[in-house]
PAKE-181368 format. One record per atom (N, C-alpha, C, O): residue number from 0; residue in three letters; atom name; x, y, z. Coordinates in nm, 3 decimals, always signed. Example, Ala and Ser with C-alpha at 12.3 -4.5 7.8 and 13.67 -1.06 7.14 Angstrom:
2
+-----+---------+-------+---------+---------+---------+
: num : residuo : atomo :      xx :      yy :      zz :
+-----+---------+-------+---------+---------+---------+
:   0 :     ALA :     N :  +1.319 :  -0.569 :  +0.780 :
:   0 :     ALA :    CA :  +1.230 :  -0.450 :  +0.780 :
:   0 :     ALA :     C :  +1.320 :  -0.330 :  +0.780 :
:   0 :     ALA :     O :  +1.424 :  -0.332 :  +0.846 :
:   1 :     SER :     N :  +1.285 :  -0.225 :  +0.708 :
:   1 :     SER :    CA :  +1.367 :  -0.106 :  +0.714 :
:   1 :     SER :     C :  +1.290 :  +0.003 :  +0.787 :
:   1 :     SER :     O :  +1.341 :  +0.114 :  +0.804 :
+-----+---------+-------+---------+---------+---------+
# end
This chain:
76
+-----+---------+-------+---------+---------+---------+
: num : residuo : atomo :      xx :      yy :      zz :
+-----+---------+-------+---------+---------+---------+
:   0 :     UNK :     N :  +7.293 :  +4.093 :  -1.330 :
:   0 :     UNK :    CA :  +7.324 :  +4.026 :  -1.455 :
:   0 :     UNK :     C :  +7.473 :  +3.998 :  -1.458 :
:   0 :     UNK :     O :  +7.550 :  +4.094 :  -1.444 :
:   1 :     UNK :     N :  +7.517 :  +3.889 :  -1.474 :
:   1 :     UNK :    CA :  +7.653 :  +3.860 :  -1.537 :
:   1 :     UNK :     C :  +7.659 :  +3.785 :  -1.661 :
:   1 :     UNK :     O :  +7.615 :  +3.682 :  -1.712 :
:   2 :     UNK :     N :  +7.772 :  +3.931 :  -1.697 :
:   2 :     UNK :    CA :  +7.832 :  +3.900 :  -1.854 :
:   2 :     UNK :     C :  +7.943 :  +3.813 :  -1.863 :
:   2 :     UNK :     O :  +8.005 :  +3.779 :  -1.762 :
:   3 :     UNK :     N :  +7.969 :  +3.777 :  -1.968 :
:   3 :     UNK :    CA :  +8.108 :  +3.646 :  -1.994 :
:   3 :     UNK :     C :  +8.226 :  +3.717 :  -1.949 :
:   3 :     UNK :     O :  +8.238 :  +3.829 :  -1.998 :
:   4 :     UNK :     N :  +8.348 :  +3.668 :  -1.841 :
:   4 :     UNK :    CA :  +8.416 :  +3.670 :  -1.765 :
:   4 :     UNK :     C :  +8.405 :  +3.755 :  -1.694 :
:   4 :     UNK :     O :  +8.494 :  +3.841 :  -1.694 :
:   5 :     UNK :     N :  +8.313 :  +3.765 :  -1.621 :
:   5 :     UNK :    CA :  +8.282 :  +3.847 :  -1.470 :
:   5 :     UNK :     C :  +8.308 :  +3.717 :  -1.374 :
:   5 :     UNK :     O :  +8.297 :  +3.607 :  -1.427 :
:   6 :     UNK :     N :  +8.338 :  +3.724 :  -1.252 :
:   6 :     UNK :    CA :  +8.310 :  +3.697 :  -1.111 :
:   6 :     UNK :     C :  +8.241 :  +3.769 :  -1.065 :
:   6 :     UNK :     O :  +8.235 :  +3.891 :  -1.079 :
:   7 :     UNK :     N :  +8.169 :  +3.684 :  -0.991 :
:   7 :     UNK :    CA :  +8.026 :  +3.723 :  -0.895 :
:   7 :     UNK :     C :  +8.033 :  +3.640 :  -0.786 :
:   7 :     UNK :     O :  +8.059 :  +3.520 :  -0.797 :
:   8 :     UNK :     N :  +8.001 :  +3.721 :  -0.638 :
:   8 :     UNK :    CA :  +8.021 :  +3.625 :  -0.525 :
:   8 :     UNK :     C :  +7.886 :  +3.673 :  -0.469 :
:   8 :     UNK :     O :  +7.863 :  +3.791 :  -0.442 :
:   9 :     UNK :     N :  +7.786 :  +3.557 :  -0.453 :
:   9 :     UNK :    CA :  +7.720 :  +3.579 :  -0.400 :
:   9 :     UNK :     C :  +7.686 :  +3.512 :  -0.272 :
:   9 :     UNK :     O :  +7.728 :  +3.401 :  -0.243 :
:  10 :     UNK :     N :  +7.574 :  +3.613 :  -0.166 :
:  10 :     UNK :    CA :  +7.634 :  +3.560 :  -0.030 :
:  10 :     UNK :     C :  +7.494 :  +3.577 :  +0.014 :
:  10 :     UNK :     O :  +7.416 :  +3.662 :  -0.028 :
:  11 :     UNK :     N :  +7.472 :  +3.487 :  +0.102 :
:  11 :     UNK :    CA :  +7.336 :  +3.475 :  +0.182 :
:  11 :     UNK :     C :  +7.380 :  +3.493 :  +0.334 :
:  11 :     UNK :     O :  +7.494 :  +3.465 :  +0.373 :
:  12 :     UNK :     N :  +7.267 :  +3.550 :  +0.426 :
:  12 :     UNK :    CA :  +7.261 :  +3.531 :  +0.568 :
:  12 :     UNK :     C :  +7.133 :  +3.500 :  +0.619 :
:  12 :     UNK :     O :  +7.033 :  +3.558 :  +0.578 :
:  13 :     UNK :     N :  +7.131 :  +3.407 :  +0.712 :
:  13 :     UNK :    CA :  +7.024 :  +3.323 :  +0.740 :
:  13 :     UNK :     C :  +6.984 :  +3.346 :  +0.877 :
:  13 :     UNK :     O :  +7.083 :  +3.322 :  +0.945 :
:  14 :     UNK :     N :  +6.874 :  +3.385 :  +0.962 :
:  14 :     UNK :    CA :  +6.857 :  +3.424 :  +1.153 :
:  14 :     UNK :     C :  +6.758 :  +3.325 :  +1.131 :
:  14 :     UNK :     O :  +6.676 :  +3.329 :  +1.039 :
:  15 :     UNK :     N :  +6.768 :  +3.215 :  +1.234 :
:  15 :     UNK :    CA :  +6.684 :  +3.159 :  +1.279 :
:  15 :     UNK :     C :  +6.613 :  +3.298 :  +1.400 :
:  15 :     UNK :     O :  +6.660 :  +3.400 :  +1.451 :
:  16 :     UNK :     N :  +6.464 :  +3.219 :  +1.404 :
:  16 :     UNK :    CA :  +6.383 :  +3.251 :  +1.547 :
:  16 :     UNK :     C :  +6.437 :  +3.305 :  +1.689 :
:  16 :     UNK :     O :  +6.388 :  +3.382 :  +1.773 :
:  17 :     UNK :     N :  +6.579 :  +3.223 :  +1.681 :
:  17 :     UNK :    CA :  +6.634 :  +3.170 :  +1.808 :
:  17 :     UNK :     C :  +6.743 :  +3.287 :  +1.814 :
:  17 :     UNK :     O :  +6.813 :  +3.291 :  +1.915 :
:  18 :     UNK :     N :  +6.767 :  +3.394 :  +1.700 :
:  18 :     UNK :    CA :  +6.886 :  +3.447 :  +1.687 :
:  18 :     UNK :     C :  +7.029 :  +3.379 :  +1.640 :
:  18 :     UNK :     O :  +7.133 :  +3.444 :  +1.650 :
:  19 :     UNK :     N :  +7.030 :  +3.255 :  +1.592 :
:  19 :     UNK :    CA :  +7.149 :  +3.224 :  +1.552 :
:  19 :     UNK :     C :  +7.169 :  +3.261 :  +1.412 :
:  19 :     UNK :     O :  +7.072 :  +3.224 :  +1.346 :
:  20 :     UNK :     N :  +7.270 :  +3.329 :  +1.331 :
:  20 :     UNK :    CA :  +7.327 :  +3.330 :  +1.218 :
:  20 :     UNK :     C :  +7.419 :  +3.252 :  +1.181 :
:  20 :     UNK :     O :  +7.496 :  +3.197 :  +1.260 :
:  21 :     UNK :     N :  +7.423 :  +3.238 :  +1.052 :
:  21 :     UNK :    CA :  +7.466 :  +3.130 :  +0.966 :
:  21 :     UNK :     C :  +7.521 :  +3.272 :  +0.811 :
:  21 :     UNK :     O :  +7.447 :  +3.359 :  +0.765 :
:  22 :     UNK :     N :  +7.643 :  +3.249 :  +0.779 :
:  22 :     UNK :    CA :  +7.674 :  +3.325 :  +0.640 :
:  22 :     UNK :     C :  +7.731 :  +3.253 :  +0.541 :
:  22 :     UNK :     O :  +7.819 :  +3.181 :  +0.590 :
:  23 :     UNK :     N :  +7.717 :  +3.232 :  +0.356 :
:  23 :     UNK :    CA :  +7.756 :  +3.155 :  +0.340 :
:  23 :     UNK :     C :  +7.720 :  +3.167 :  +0.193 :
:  23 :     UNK :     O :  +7.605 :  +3.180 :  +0.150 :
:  24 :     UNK :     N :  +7.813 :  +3.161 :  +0.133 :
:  24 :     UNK :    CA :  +7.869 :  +3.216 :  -0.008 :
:  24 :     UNK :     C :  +7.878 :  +3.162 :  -0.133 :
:  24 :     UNK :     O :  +7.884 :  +3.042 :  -0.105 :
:  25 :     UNK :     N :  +7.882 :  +3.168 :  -0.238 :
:  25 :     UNK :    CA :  +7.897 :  +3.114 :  -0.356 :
:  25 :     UNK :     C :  +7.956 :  +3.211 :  -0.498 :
:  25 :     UNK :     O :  +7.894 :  +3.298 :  -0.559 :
:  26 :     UNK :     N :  +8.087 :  +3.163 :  -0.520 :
:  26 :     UNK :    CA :  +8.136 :  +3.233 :  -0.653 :
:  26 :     UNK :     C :  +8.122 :  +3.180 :  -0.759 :
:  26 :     UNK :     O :  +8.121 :  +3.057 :  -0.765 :
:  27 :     UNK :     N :  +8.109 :  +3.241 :  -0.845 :
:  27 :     UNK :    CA :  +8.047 :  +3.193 :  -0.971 :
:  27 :     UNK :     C :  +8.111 :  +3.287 :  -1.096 :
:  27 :     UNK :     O :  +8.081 :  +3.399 :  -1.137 :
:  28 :     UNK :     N :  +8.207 :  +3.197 :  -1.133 :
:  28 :     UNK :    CA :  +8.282 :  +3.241 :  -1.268 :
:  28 :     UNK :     C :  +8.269 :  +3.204 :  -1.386 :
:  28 :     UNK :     O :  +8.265 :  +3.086 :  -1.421 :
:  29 :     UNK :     N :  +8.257 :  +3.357 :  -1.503 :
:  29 :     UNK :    CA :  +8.207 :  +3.268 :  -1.637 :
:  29 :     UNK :     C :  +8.325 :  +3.242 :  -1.684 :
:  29 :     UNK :     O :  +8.418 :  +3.278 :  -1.612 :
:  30 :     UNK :     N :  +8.358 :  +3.177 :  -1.807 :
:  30 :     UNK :    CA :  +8.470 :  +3.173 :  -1.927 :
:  30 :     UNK :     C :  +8.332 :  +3.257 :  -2.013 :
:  30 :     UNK :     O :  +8.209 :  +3.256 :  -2.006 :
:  31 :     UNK :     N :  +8.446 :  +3.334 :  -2.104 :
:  31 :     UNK :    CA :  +8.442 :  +3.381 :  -2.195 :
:  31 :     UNK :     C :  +8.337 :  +3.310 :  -2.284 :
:  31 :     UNK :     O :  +8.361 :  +3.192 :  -2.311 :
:  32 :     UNK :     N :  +8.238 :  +3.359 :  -2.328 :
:  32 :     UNK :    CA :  +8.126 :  +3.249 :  -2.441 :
:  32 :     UNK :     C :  +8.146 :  +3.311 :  -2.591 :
:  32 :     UNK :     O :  +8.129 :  +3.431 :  -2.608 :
:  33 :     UNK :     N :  +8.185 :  +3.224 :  -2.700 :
:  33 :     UNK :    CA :  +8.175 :  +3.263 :  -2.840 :
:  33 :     UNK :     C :  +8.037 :  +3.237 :  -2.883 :
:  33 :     UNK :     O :  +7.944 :  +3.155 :  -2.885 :
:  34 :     UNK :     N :  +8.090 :  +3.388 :  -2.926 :
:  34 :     UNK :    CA :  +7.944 :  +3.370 :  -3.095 :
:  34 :     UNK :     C :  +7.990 :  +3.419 :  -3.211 :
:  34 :     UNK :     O :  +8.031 :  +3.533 :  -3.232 :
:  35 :     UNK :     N :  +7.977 :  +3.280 :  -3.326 :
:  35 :     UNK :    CA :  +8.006 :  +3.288 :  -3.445 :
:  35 :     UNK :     C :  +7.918 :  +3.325 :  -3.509 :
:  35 :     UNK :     O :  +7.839 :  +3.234 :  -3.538 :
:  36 :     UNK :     N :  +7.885 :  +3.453 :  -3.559 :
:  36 :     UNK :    CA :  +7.786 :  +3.506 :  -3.643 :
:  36 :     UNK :     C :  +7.842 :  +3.536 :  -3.801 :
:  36 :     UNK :     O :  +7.950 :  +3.587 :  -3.830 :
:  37 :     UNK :     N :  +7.748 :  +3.494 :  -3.882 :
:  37 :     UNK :    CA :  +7.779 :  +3.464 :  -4.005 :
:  37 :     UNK :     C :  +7.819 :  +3.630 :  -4.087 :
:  37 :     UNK :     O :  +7.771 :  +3.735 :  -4.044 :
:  38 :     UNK :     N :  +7.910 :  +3.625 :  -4.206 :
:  38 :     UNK :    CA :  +7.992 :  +3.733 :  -4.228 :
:  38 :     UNK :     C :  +7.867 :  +3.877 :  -4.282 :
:  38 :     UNK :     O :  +7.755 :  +3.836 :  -4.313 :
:  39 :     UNK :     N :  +7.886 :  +4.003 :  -4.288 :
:  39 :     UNK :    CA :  +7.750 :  +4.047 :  -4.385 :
:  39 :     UNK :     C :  +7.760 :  +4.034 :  -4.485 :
:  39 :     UNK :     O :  +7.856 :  +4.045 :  -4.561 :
:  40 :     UNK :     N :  +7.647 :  +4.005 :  -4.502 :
:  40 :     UNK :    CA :  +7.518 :  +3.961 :  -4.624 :
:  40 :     UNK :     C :  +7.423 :  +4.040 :  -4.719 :
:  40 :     UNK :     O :  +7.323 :  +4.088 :  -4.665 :
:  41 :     UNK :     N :  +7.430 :  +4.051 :  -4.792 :
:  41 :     UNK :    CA :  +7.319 :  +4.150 :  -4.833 :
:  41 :     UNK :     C :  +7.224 :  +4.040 :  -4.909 :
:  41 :     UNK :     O :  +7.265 :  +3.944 :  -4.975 :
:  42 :     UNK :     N :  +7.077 :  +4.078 :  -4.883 :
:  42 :     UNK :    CA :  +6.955 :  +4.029 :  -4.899 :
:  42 :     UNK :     C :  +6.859 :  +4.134 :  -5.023 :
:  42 :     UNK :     O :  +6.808 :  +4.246 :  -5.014 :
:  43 :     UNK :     N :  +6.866 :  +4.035 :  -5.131 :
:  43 :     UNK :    CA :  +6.773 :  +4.096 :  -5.168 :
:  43 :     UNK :     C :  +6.621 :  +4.104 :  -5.174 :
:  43 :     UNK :     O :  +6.594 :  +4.000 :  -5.114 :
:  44 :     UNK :     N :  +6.498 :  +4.159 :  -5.207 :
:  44 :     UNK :    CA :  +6.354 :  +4.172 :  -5.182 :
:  44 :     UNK :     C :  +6.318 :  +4.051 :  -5.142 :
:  44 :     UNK :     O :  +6.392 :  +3.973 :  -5.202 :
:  45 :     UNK :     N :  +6.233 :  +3.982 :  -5.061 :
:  45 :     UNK :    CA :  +6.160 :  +3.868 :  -4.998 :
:  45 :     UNK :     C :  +6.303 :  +3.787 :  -4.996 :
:  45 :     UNK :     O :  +6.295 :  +3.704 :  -5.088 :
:  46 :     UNK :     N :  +6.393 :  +3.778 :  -4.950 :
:  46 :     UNK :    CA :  +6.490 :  +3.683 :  -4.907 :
:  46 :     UNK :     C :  +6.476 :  +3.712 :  -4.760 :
:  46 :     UNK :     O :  +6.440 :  +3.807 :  -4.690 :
:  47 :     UNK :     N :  +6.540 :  +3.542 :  -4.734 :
:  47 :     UNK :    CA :  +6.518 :  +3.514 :  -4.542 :
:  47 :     UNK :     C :  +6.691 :  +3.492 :  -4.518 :
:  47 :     UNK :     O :  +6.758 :  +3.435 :  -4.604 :
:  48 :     UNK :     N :  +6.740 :  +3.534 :  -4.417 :
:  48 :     UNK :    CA :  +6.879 :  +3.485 :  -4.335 :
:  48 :     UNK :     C :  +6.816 :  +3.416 :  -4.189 :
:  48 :     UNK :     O :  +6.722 :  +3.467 :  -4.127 :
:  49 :     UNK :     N :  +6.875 :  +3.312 :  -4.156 :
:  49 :     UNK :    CA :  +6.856 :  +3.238 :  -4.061 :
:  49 :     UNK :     C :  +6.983 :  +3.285 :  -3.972 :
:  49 :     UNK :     O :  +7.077 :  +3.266 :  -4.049 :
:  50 :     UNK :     N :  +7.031 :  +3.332 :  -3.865 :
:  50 :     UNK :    CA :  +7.140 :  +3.372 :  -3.774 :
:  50 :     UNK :     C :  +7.133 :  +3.316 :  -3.664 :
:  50 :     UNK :     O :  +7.040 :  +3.369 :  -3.604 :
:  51 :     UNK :     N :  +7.179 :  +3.239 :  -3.604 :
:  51 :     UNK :    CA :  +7.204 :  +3.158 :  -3.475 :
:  51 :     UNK :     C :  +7.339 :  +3.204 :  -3.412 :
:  51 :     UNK :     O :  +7.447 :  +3.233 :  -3.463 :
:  52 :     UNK :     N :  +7.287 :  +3.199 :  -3.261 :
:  52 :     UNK :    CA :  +7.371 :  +3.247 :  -3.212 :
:  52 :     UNK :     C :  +7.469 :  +3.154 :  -3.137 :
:  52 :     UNK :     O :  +7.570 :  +3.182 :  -3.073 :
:  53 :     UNK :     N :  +7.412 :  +3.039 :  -3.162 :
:  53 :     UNK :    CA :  +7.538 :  +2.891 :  -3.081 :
:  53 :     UNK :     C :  +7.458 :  +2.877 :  -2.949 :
:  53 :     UNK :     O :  +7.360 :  +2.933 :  -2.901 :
:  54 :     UNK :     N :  +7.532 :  +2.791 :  -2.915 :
:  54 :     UNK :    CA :  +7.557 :  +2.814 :  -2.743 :
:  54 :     UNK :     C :  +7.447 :  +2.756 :  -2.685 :
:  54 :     UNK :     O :  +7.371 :  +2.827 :  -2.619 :
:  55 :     UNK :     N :  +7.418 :  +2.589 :  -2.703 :
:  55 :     UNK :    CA :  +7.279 :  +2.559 :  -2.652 :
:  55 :     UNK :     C :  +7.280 :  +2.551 :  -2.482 :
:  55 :     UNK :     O :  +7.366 :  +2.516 :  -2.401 :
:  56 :     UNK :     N :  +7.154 :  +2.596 :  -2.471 :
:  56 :     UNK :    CA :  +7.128 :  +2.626 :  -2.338 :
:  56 :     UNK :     C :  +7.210 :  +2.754 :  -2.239 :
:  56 :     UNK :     O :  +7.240 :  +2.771 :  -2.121 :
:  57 :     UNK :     N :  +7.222 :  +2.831 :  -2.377 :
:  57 :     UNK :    CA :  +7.225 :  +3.018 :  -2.274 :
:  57 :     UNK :     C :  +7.128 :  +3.085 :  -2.302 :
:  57 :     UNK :     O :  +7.050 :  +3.038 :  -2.385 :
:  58 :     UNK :     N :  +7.107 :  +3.181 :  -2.257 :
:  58 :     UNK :    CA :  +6.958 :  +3.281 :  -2.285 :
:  58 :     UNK :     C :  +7.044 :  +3.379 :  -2.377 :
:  58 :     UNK :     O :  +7.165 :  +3.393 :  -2.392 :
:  59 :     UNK :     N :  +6.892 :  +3.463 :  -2.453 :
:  59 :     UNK :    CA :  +6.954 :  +3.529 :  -2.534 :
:  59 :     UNK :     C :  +6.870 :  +3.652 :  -2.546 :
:  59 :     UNK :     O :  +6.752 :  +3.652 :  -2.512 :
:  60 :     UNK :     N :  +6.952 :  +3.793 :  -2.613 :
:  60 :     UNK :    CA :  +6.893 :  +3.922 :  -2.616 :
:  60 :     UNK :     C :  +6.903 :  +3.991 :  -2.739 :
:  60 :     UNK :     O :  +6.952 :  +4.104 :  -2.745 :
:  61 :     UNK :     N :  +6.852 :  +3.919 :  -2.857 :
:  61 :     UNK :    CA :  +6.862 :  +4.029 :  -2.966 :
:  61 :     UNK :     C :  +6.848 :  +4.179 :  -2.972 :
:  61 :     UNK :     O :  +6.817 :  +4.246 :  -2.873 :
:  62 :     UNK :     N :  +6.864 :  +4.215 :  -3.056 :
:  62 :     UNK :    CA :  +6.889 :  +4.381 :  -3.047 :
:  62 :     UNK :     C :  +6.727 :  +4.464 :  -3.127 :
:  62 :     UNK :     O :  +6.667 :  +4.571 :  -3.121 :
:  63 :     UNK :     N :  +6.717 :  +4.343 :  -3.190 :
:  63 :     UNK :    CA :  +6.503 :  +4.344 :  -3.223 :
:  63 :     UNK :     C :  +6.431 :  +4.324 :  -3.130 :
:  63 :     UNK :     O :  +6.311 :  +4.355 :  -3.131 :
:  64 :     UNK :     N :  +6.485 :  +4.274 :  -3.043 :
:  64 :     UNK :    CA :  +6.360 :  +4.198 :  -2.927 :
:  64 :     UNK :     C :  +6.391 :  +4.065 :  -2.906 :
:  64 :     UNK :     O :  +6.428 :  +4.035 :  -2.792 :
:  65 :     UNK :     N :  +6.382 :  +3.963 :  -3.005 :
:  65 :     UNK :    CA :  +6.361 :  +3.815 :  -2.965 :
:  65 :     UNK :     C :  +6.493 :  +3.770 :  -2.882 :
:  65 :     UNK :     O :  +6.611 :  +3.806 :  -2.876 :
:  66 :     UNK :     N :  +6.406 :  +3.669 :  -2.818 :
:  66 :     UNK :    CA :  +6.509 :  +3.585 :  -2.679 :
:  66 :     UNK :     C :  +6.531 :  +3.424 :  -2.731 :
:  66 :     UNK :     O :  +6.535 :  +3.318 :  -2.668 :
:  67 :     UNK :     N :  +6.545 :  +3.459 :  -2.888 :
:  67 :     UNK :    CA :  +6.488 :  +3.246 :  -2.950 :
:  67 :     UNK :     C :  +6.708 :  +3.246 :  -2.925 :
:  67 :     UNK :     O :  +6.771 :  +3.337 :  -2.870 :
:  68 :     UNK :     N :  +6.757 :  +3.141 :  -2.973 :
:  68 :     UNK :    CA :  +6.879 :  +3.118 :  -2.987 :
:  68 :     UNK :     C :  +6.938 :  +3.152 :  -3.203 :
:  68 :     UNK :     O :  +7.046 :  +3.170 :  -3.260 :
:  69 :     UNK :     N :  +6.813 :  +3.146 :  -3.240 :
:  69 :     UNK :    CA :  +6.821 :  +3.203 :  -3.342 :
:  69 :     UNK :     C :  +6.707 :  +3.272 :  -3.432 :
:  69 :     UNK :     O :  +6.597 :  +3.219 :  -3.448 :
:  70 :     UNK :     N :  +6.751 :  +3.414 :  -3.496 :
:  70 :     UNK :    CA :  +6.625 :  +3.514 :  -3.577 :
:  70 :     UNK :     C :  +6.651 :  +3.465 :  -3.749 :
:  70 :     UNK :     O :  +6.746 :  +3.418 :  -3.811 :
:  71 :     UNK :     N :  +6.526 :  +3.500 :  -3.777 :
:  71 :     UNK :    CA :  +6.514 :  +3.503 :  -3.909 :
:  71 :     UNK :     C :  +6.522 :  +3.625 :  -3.940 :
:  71 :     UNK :     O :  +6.437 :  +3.695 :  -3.886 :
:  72 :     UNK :     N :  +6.631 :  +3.703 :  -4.042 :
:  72 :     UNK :    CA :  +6.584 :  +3.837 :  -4.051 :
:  72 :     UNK :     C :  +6.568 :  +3.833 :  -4.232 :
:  72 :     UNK :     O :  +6.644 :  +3.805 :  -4.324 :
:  73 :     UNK :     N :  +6.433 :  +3.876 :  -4.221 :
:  73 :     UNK :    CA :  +6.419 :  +3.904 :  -4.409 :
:  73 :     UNK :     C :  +6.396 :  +4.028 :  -4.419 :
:  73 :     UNK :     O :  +6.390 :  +4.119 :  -4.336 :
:  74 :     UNK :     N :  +6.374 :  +4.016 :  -4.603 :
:  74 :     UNK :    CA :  +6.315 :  +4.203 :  -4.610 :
:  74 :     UNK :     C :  +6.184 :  +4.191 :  -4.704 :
:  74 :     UNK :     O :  +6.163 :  +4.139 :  -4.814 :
:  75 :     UNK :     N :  +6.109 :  +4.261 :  -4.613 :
:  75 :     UNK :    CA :  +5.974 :  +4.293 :  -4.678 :
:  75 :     UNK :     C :  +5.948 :  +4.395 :  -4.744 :
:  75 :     UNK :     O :  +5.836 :  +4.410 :  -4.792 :
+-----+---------+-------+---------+---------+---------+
# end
């Protein structure tokens, strides 16, 4: 897994049949990614907050479970 400003070099090696090798690399650097998450909130009984996390087209890991780019969190 890489997190926002890691370097990562990743490297392959390849044997043909014949015994020839081949080595051959790729670095891959993030910038730093923002997330503007909205200030706290307090919710009262059956109210919904919508929270997005920006950033179209990164994956995502809430701390509930969901992988959407944004949760609804209400209270039941």
């Amino acid at each position: 897994m890489i997190y926002g400003n890691d370097e990562t070099d990743y490297y392959i090696t390849v044997t043909s049949v014949d015994g020839c090798t081949t080595v051959d690399c790729i670095s891959i650097n993030l910038d730093t990614i923002q997330v503007l998450l909205p200030n706290d909130t307090t919710l009262c009984l059956a109210d919904t907050l919508v929270v997005s996390a920006g950033n179209n087209g990164c994956t995502y890991n809430w701390s509930t479970g969901p992988t959407s780019q944004s949760i609804t969190i209400s209270t039941t």
